[in-house]
C-alpha positions in Angstrom: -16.0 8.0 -19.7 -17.1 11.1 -17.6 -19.4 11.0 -14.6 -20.8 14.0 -12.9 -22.9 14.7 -9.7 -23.5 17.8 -7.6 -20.1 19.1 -6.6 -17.6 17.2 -8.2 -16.8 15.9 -12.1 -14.5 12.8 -12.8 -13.6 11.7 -16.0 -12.9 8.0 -15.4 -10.6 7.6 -18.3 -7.9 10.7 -16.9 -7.9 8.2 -13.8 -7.2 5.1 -15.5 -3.8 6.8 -17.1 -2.8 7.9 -13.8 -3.4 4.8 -11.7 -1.3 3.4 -14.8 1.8 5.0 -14.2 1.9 3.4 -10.8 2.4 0.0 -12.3 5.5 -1.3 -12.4 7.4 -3.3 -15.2 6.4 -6.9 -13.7 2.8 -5.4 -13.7 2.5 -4.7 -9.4 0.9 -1.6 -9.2 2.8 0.0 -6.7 1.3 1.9 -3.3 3.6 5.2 -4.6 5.7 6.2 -7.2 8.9 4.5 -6.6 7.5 3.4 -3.3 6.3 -0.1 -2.6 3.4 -2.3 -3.5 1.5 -4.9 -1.1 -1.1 -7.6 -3.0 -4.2 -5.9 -0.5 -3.6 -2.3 -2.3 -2.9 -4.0 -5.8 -5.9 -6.1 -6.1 -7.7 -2.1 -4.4 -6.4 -0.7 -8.4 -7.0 -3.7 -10.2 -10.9 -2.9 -8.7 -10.7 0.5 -10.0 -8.8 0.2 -13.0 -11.8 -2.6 -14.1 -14.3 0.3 -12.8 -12.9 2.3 -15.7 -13.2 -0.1 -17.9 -9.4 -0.6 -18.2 -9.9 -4.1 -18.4 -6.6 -5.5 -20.0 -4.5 -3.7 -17.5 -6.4 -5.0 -14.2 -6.0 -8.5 -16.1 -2.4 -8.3 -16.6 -2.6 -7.2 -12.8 -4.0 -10.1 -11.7 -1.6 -12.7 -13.5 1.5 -10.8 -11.9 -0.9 -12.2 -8.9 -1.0 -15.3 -10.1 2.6 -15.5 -11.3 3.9 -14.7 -7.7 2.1 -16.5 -5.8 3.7 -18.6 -3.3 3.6 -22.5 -3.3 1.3 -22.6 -0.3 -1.3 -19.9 -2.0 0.6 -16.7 0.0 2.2 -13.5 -1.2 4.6 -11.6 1.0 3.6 -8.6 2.5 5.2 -5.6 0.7 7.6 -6.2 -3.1 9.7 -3.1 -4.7 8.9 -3.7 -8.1 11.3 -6.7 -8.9 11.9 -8.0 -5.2 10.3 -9.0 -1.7 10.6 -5.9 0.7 9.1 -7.3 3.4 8.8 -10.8 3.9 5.5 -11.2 6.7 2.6 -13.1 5.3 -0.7 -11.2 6.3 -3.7 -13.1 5.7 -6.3 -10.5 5.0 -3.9 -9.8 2.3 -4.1 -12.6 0.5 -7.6 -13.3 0.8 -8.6 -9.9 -0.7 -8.1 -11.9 -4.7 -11.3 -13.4 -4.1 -13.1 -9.7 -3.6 -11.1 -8.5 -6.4 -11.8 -11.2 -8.9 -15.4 -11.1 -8.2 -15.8 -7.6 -8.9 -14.4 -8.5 -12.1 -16.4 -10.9 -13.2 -19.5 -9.1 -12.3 -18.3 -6.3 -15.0 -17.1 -8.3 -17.8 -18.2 -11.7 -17.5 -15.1 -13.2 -18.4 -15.5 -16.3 -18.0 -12.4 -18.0 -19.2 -9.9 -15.3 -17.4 -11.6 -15.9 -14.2 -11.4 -20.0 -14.5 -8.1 -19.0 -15.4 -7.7 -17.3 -12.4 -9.5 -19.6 -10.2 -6.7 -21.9 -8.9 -4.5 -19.0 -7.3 -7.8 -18.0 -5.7 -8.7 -21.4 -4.4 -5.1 -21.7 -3.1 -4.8 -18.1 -1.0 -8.8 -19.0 0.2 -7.6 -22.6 1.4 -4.1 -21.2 3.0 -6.2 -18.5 5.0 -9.4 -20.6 6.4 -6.3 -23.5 7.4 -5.6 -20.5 9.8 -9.1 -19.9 11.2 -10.0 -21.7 14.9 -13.4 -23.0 15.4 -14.0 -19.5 17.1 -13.7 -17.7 14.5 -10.0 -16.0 15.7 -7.4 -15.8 13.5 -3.9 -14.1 14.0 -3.3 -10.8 11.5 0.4 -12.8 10.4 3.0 -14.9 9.9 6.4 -12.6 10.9 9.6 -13.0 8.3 10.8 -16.5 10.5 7.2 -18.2 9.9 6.1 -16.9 13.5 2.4 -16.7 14.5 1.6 -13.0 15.5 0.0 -13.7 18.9 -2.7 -10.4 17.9 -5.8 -10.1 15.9 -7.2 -7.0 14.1 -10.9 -6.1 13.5 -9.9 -4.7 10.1 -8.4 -7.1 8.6 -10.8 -10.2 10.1 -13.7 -7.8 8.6 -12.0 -7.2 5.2 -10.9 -11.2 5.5 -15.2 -12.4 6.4 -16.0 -10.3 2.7 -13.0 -12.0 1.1 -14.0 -15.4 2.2 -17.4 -15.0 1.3 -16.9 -13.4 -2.3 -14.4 -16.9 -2.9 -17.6 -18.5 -2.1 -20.1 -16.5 -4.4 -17.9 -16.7 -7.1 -17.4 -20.3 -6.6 -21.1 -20.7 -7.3 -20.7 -18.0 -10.1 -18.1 -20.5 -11.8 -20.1 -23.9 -10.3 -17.7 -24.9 -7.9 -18.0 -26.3 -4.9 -17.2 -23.5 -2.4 -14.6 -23.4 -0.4 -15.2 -21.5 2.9 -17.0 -24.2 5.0 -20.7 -21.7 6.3 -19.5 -23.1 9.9 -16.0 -21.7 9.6 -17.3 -18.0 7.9 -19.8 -17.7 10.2 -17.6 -17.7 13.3 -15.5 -15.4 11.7 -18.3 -13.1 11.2 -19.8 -13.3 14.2 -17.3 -12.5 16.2 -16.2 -9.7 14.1 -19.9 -8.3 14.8 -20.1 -9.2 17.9 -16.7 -9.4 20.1 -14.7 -6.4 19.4 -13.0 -7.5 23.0 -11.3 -10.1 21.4 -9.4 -8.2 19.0 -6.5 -5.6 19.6 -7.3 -2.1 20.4 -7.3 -0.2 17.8 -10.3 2.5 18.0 -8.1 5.1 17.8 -7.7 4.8 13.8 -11.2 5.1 11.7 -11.3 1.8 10.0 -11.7 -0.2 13.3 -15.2 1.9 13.4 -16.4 1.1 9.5 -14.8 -1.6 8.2 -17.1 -4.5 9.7 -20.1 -2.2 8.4 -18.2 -1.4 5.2 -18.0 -5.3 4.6 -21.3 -6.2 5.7 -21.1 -7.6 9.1 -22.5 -5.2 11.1 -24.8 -2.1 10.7 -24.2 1.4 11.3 -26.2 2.1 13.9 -26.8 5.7 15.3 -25.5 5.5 17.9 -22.0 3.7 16.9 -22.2 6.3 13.5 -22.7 9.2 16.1 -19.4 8.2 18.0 -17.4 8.0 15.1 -18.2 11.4 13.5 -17.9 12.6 17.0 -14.5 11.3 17.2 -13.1 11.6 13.2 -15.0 13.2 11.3 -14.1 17.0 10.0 -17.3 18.2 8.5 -16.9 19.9 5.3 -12.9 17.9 5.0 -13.3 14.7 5.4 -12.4 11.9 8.2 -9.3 11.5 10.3 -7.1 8.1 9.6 -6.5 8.7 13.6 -8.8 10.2 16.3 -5.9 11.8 17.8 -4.4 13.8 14.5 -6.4 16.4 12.5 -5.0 14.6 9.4 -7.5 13.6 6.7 -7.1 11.2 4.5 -8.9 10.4 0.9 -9.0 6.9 1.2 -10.9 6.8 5.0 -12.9 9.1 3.6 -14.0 7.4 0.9 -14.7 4.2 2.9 -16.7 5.9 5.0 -18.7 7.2 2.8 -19.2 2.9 1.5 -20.0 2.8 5.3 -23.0 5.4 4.5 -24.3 3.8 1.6 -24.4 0.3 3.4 -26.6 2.5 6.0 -28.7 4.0 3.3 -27.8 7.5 3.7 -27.0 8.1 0.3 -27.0 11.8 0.5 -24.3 12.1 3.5 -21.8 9.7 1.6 -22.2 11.9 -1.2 -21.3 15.1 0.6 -18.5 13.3 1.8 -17.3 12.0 -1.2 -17.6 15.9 -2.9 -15.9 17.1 0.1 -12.9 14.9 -0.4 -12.5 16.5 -3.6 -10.1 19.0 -2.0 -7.9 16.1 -1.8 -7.6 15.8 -5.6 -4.0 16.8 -7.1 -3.2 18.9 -10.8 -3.4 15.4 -12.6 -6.9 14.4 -11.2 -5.5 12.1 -8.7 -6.1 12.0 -4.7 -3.6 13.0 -2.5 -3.0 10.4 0.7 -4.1 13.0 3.2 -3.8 16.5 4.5 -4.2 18.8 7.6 -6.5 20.2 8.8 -6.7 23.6 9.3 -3.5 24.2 7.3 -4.5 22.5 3.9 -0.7 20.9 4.2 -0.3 17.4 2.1 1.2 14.5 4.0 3.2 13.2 3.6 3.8 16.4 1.6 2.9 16.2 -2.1 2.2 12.2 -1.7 -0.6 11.0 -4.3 -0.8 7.1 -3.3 -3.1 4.8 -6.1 -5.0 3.2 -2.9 -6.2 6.7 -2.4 -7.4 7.4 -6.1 -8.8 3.6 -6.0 -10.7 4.2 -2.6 -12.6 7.0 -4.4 -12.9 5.5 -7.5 -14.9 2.3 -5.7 -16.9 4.8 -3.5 -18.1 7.0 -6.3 -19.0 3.6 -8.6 -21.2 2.4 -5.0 -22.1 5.9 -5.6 -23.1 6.4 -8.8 -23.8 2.7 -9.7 -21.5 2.8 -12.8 -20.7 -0.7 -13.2 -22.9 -3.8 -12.1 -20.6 -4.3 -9.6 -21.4 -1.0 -7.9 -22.8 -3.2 -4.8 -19.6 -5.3 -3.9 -19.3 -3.1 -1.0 -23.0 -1.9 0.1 -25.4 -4.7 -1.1 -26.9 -6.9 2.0 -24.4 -9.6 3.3 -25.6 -13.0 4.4 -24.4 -13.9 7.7 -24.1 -17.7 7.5 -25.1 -19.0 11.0 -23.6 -19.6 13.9 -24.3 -21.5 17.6 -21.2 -22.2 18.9 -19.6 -19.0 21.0 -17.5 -19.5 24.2 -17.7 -15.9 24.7 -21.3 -15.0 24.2 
């Protein structure tokens, strides 16, 4: 399957058998050739893999999900490819199955796989809001001893507010009773939208910028969009992971370009996504990054399946390939909330 637009031609299938030789023999796709794999960046391929209508391999993805899944509904933070390399529990991590196991069900319909699949969700979805505080606050991790990390991040509570939600939406799709309490989610989200204070400083690197508008918690506005492309974005390139370092990278790119679609500007997220195109290797794939002015690939020569996945789920928001095209751009519902001590 081939899809073309001003600028830049993808053949969908070429991607599929290249994000396929990042899987590994216990079916983890892994960040890197060789390198490791983490279930956040897994579930990112399984998403792209189902946008290519590589349906069996996401599948078999998703039961190596299932398969390792811990007794209380965790997975540990990074696995070579047949042992733990890191042994934190980070709780946007494991919520993002819900995201990934809704966008497959919107393009296949698959009924039985996803009942199948339900219990490891409902498990990771009830170990994640039993961390949650009234407030909404919820620390990024557990360390390797079982410690509570005393920070948390505005990425991951933003990317953890669209898991929780999709758990519930596909709940409904499979007639469930859903299992994010609107009390708990909507703390969450509101103080994702509206107490950046609370969280760790971080507005250094791009996502802190898009990833609450990315996931539907807060809008773009012109004036925070102004400030961002003031501070990251390379016009023509692409956007910087990190304000300080002209280092562009395919996958910030692509998410910002999610970020412009959520806004409505469908013809800046498009330029962006043609102009990350330079990031694209021999095989068709997306190098992780490279600098700007010197055209220099960091880490040198590095094609990462996050990267190629990023794309991938930007140009299908893009291009509305599949009929899950608006997991990341279509209006959120904010469930309500009353109850802020800091407002």
């Amino acid at each position: 399957m081939a899809t073309t637009a001003a600028g830049i031609s993808l053949d969908l299938s070429e991607l599929a058998v290249g994000l396929a030789t990042f899987q590994s023999p216990s079916g983890l796709f892994l960040q890197t050739r060789g390198g490791v794999g983490d279930p956040w960046n897994h579930v990112e391929v399984l998403m792209a893999l189902t946008v290519t209508g590589e349906y069996e391999l996401a599948k078999r993805g998703y039961r190596w999900l299932q398969k390792n899944q811990l007794g209380d509904g965790s997975w540990f933070h990074y696995y070579r490819a047949d042992y733990v390399h890191s042994a934190r529990i980070d709780f946007n991590v494991i919520g993002y199955i819900a995201t990934g196991l809704l966008q497959y069900f919107q393009c296949t319909n698959d009924v039985e796989f996803v009942r199948e699949l339900w219990p490891t969700v409902e498990r990771a979805t009830k170990l994640v809001t039993s961390q949650i505080r009234e407030d909404g606050g919820i620390a990024w991790s557990l360390d390797s001893r079982g410690r509570l990390e005393a920070i948390s991040l505005l990425t991951g509570s933003s990317s953890l507010a669209h898991s929780l939600q999709s758990a519930n939406t596909l709940a409904l799709l499979l007639r469930y009773p859903p299992p994010v309490a609107t009390k708990l989610l909507g703390a969450l989200q509101h103080r994702v939208a509206k107490h950046p204070e609370l969280f760790a400083d971080k507005q250094q690197f791009a996502m802190d910028w898009y990833y609450p508008v990315v996931t539907g918690v807060k809008s773009f506005s012109p004036s925070s969009r102004e400030g961002f492309e003031k501070l990251f974005l390379i016009d023509g390139f692409g956007v910087r992971c990190v304000s300080t370092s002209d280092w562009v990278t395919t996958a910030e790119t692509s998410e910002y370009a999610l970020a412009l679609l959520r806004s409505g500007d469908q013809e800046a997220a498009r330029k962006a996504l043609v102009d990350i195109g330079q990031l694209r290797s021999p095989d068709g794939l997306f190098y992780t990054g490279m600098g700007h002015p010197s055209r220099v690939t960091f880490p040198y020569d590095e094609v990462s399946s996050y990267s190629t996945a990023a794309f991938v789920l930007a140009w299908d928001a893009l291009e509305k390939i599949t009929p899950a095209h608006g997991l990341f751009t279509a209006e959120v519902e904010i469930a309500p909330h009353s109850d802020c001590a800091y407002c």
